[in-house]
C-alpha positions in Angstrom: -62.9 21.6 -1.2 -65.5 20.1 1.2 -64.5 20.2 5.0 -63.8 16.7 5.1 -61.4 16.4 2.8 -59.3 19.3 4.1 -59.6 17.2 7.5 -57.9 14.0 5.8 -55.0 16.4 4.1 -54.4 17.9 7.4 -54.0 14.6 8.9 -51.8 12.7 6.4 -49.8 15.6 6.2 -49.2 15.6 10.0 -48.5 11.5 9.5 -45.8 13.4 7.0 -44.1 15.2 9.7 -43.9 12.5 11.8 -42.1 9.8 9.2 -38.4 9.5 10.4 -37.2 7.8 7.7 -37.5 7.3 3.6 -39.3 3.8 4.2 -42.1 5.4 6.5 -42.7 7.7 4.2 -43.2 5.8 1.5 -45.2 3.4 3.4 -47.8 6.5 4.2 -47.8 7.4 0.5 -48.7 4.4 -0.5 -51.4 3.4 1.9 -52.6 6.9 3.3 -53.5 8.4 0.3 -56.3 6.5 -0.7 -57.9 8.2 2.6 -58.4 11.5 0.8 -58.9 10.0 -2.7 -60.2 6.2 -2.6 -58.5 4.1 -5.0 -57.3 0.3 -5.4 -53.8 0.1 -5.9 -50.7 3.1 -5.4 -47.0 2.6 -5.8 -44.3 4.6 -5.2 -40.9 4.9 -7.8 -37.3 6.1 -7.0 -35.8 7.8 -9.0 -34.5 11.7 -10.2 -35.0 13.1 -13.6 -32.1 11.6 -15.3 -32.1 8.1 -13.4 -34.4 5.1 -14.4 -37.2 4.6 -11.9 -37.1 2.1 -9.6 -39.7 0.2 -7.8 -40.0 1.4 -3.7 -42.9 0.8 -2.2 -46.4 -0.9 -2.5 -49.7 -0.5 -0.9 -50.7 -3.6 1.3 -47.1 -5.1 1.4 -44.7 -4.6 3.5 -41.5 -6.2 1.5 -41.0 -4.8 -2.7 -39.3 -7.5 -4.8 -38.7 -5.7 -8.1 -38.1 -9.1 -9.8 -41.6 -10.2 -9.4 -43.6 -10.1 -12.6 -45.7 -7.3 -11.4 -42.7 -5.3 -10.5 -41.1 -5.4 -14.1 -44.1 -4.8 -15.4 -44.4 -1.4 -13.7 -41.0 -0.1 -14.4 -41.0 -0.8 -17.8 -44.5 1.2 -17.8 -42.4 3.7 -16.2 -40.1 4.1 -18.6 -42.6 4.3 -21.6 -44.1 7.3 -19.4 -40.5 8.6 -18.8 -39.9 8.9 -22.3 -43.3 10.4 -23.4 -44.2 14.5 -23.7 -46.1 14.4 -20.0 -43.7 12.7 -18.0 -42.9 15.8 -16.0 -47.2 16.3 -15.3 -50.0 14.9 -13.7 -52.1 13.1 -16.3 -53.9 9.9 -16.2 -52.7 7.1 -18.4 -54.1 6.4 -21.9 -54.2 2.4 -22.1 -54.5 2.9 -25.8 -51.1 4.4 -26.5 -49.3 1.5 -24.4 -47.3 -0.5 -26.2 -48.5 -4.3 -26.8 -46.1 -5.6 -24.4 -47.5 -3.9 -21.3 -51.2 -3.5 -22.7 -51.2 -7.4 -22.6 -50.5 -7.5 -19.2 -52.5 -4.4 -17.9 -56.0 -6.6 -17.0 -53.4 -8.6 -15.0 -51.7 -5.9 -12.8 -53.3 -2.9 -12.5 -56.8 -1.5 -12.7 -57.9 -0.1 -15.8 -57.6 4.0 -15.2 -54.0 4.8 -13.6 -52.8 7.8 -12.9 -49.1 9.7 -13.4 -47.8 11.6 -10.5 -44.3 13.2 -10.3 -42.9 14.4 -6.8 -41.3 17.4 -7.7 -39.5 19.5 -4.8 -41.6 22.9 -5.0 -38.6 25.1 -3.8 -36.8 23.1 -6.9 -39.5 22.4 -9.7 -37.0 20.9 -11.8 -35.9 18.3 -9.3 -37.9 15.3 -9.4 -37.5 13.0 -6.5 -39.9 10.1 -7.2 -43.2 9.0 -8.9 -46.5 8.1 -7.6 -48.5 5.8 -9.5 -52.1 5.2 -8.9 -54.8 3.1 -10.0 -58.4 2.4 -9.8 -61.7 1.1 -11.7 -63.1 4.1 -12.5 -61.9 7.6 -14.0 -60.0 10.4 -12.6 -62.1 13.8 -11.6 -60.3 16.9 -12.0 -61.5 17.6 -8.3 -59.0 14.3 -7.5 -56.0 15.0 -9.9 -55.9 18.9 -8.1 -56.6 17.5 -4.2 -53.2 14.4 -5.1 -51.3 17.2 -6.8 -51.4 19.5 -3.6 -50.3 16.4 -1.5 -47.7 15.2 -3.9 -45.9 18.6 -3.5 -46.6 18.1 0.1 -44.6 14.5 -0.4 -41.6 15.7 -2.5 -41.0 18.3 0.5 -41.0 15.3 2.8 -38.6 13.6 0.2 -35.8 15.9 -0.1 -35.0 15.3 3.9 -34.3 11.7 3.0 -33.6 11.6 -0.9 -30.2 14.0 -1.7 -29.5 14.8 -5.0 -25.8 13.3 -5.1 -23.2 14.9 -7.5 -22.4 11.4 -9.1 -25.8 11.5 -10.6 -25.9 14.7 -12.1 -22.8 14.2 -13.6 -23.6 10.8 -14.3 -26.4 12.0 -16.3 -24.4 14.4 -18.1 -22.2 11.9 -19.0 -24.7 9.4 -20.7 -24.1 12.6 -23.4 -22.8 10.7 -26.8 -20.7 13.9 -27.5 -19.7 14.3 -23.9 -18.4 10.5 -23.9 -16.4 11.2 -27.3 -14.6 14.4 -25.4 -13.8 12.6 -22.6 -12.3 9.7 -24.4 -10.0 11.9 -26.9 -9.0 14.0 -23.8 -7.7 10.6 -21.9 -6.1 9.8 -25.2 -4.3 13.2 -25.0 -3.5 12.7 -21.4 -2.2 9.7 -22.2 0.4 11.4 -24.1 1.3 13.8 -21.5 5.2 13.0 -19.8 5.6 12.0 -16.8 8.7 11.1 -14.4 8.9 7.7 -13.7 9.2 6.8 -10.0 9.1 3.5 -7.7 9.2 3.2 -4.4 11.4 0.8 -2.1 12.8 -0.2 1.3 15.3 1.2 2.0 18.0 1.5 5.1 21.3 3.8 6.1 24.3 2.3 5.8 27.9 3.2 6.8 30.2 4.6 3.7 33.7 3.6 3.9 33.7 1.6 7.3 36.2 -0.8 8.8 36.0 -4.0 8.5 37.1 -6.0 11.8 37.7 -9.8 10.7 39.5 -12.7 12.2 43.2 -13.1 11.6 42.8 -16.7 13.2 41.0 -19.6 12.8 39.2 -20.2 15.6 36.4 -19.4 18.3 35.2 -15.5 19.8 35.5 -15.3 23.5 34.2 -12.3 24.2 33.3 -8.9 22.2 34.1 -5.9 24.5 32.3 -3.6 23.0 28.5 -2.7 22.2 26.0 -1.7 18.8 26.6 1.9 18.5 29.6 2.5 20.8 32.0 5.1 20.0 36.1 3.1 20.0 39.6 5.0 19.6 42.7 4.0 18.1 44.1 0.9 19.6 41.0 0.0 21.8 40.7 -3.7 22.4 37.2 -4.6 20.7 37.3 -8.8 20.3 38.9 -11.5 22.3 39.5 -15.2 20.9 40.2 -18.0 22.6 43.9 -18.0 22.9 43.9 -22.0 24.6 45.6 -23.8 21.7 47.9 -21.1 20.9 48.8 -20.5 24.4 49.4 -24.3 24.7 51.4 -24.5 21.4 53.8 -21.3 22.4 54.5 -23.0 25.8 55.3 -26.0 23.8 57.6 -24.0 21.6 59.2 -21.9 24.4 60.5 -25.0 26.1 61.4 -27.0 22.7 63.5 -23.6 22.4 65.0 -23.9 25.2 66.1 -27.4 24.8 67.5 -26.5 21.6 69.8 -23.8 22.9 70.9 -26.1 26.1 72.1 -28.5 23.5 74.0 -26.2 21.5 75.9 -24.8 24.2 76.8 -28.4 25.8 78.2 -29.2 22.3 79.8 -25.6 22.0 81.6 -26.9 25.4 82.1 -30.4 24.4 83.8 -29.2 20.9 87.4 -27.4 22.9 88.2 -31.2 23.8 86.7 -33.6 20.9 86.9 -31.8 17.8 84.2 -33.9 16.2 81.5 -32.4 18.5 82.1 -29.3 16.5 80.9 -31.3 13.3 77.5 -30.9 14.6 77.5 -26.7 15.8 75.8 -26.3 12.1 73.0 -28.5 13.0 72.3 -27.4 16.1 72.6 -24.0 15.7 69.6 -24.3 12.4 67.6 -26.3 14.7 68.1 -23.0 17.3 67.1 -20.9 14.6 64.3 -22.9 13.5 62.7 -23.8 16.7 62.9 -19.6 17.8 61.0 -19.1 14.1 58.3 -21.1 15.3 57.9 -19.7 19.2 58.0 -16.5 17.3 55.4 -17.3 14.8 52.7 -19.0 17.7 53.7 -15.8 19.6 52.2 -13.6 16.7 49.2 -15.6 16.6 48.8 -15.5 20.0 48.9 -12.0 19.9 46.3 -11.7 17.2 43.6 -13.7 19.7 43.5 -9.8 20.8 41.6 -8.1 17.9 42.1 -3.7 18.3 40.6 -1.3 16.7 43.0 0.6 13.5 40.7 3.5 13.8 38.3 5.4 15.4 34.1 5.2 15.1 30.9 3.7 15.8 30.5 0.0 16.4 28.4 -1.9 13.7 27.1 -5.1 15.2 24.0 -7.0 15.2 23.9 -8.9 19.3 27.5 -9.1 20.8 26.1 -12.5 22.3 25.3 -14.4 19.3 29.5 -14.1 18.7 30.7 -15.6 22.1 31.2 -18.9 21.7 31.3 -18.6 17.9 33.7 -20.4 15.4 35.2 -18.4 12.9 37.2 -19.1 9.6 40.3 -16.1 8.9 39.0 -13.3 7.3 35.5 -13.9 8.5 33.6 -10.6 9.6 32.6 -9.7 13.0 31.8 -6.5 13.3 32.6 -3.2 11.4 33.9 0.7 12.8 32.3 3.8 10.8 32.5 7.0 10.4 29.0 8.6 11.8 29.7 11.4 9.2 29.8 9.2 6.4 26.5 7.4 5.2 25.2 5.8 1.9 21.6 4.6 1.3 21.2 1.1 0.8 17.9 0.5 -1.4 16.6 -3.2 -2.3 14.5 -2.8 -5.2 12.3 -5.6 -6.4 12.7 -6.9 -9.6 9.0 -7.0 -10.2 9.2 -2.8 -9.8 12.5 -2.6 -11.4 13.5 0.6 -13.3 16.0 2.1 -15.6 18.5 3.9 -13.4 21.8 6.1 -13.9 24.6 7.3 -11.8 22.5 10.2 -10.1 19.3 9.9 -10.4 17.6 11.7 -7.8 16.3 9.6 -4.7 14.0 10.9 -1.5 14.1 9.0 1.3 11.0 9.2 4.1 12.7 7.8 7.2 10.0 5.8 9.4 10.6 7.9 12.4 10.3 11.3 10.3 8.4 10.8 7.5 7.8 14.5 7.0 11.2 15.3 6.3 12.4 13.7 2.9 16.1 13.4 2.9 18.1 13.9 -0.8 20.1 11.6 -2.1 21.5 10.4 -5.7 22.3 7.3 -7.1 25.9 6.0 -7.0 25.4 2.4 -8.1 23.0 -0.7 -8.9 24.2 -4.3 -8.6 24.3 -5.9 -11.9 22.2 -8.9 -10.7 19.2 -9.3 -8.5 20.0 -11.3 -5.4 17.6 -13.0 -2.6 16.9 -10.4 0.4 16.1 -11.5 3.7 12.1 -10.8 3.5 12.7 -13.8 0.8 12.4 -11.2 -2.3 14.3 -11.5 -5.1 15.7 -7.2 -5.6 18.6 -5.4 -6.6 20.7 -4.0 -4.5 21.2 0.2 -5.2 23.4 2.5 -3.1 22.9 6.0 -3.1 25.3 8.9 -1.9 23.5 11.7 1.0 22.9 15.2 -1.3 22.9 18.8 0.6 24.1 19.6 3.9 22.8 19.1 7.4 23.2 16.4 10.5 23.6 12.6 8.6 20.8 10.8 9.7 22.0 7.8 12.1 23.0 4.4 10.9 20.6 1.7 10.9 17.4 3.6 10.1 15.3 2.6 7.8 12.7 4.4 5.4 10.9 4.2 2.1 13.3 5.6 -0.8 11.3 7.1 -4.0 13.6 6.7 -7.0 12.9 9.1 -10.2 14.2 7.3 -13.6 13.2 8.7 -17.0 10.5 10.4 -18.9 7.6 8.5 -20.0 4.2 9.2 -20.7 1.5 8.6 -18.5 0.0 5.8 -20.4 3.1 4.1 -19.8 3.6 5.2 -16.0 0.0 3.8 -15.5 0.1 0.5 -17.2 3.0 -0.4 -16.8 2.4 -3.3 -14.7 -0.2 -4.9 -16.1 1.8 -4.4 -19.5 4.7 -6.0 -17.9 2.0 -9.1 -16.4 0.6 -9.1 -19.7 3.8 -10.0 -21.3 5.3 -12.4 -18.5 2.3 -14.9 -18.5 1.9 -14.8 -22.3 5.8 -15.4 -22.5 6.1 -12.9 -25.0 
């Protein structure tokens, strides 16, 4: 090796060192070689052992399209090399074993002598990283082939910095085995058979069990509620005033039609010791006493009721106790309810779309949104036997489960993500279920 030529390997080795990224690398193989072994035209192909090669870089451009003619033309070459004996060694390229379709185009794309050169890493002989194809007008020395192989070693160490070998590939590669396809395929049919729970999962929100309903016993509007969400009441504890006008303006009304009543029967009581036909009308007067005191007594029941009490002790269970004042109510409309804190269902909307076969106790875990890491048990109780329209607009049925195991009950009005566990199936089934399910709705089947 002359001096010379150990001076231009030293320096494109040191332009080596210097490249910071996979593009200026390639950009120095392709156009810095020919400074230690002159030649016309160099490209440089992607590509590991088990992946097709794939056009990177050019000499004298700065931009690769692989959909140029040229570019085609050199990866199909590339993979009539690939799949000859001497893919994995130097060796020049015999024009006369090329197949018709690329020996037609040869005079058109490359010079006549080209030359194979695989980038192998040398700490990993067996790893290719690329291929550098070279060609010129005239033949290859042996003094050439020796001085590119050192530097394509010199290359494939630079390469490995910027080109990992990813572990999709290999397996990829392993893969593309015909036997290793048919294994995998009977195995997923296998799996396929394997049971599985089925489970869904749903919104879901703690409700009270057993509460107290506090309705209207009147028609008419809420003055005031006088107590707040979450407010612990006792026994007899005013919780909801209505407006007692009317009734307080009908009992006056009644008190004094009373009053008149009894004044007449004891001026006819009087009148009947000297004119005997006074006493004739006692019997009517005394019903019309007896009438009128029924209906004081029945406006002073309802005006009584315009106070609503609580029966029994508990939380309160109301939404905004402003959005009642003022309010008209119907009897027997609900306004708020009393629970026991101890006592607490789950309340699960389940959408129809996710909809699963469910029995009394099926197993539910609930994640509450402010403690997701502790899963609370519970078990299903019952599932309404038609779906209904929730108020995120979602058509779901509506599934109440009772708490399981012991602890503090979580508080009312929390709300979660409940995992429901129905039956058996196999995972075929637990996987496709949906699109099985789409499948059959839009062909109405």
């Amino acid at each position: 090796m002359s001096d010379q030529a150990v001076a231009q390997l030293l320096q494109i080795e040191q332009q080596v060192r210097c490249c910071e990224t996979a593009t200026d690398l390639a950009f120095v193989m392709v156009n810095r070689t020919r400074d230690l072994v002159p030649h016309q035209q160099a490209a440089y192909l992607v590509g590991t052992e088990l992946d097709r090669l794939k056009l990177s870089a050019v000499s004298d451009i700065a931009l690769v399209d692989r959909a140029t003619p040229f570019g085609a033309w050199l990866e199909a070459l590339s993979v009539f090399v690939s799949a000859s004996e001497q893919a994995t060694k130097a060796h020049t390229i015999e024009t006369k074993h090329l197949p018709v379709s690329l020996l037609n185009d040869l005079n058109d794309f490359s010079a006549p002598y080209m030359l194979w050169l695989p980038l192998f890493i040398p700490s990993k002989p067996n790893q290719r990283v690329g291929v550098l194809w070279l060609a010129k007008s005239q033949p290859w020395t042996e003094r050439e082939i020796g001085l590119l192989q050192h530097l394509a070693s010199s290359y494939a160490h630079a390469l490995q910095v910027f080109v990992q070998r990813s572990g999709w590939r290999v397996w990829r590669g392993r893969l593309a085995s015909r036997r290793v396809r048919l294994a995998l395929l009977m195995s997923a049919i296998l799996l396929g058979f394997v049971p599985v729970r089925l489970t869904v999962l749903a919104p879901a929100e703690i409700i009270a069990k057993d509460s107290l309903l506090v309705t209207s016993a009147i028609a008419g509007a809420v003055r005031d509620v006088l107590v707040k969400p979450g407010e612990f009441v006792a026994v007899g504890q005013p919780v909801v005033l209505m407006d007692k006008t009317e009734f307080q303006g009908r009992y006056d009304v009644a008190q004094r039609e009373l009053e008149r009543a009894q004044a007449e029967l004891r001026t006819t009581e009087q009148a009947g010791y000297v004119d005997r036909r006074k006493k004739a009308e006692l019997a009517e007067l005394e019903s019309q006493v007896a009438l009128k005191m029924i209906e004081r007594d029945f406006l002073k029941t309802k005006l009584d009721q315009t106070q609503i009490s609580a029966s029994q002790s508990g939380v309160v269970v109301l939404d905004d106790p402003e959005k009642w004042k003022g309010r008209p109510v119907v009897v027997g409309e609900r306004i708020l309810s009393i629970a026991d804190p101890a006592k607490v269902q789950l309340e699960i909307q389940l959408p129809v779309t996710d909809a699963i076969s469910l029995d009394y106790g099926n197993e539910v875990t609930l994640y509450l949104d402010i403690d997701p890491l502790n899963p609370l048990a519970f078990s299903v109780n019952y599932s309404s036997f038609e779906p209904s329209l929730t108020p995120d607009q979602i058509v779901a049925y509506r599934i109440v489960a009772d708490r399981q195991g012991e602890g503090a009950p979580p508080r009312i009005g929390l709300r979660g993500t409940a995992k429901l566990y129905g039956e058996e199936v196999s995972l075929a089934y637990y996987l496709f279920r949906r699109p099985i399910t789409f499948i059959r709705q839009y062909l109405g089947v």
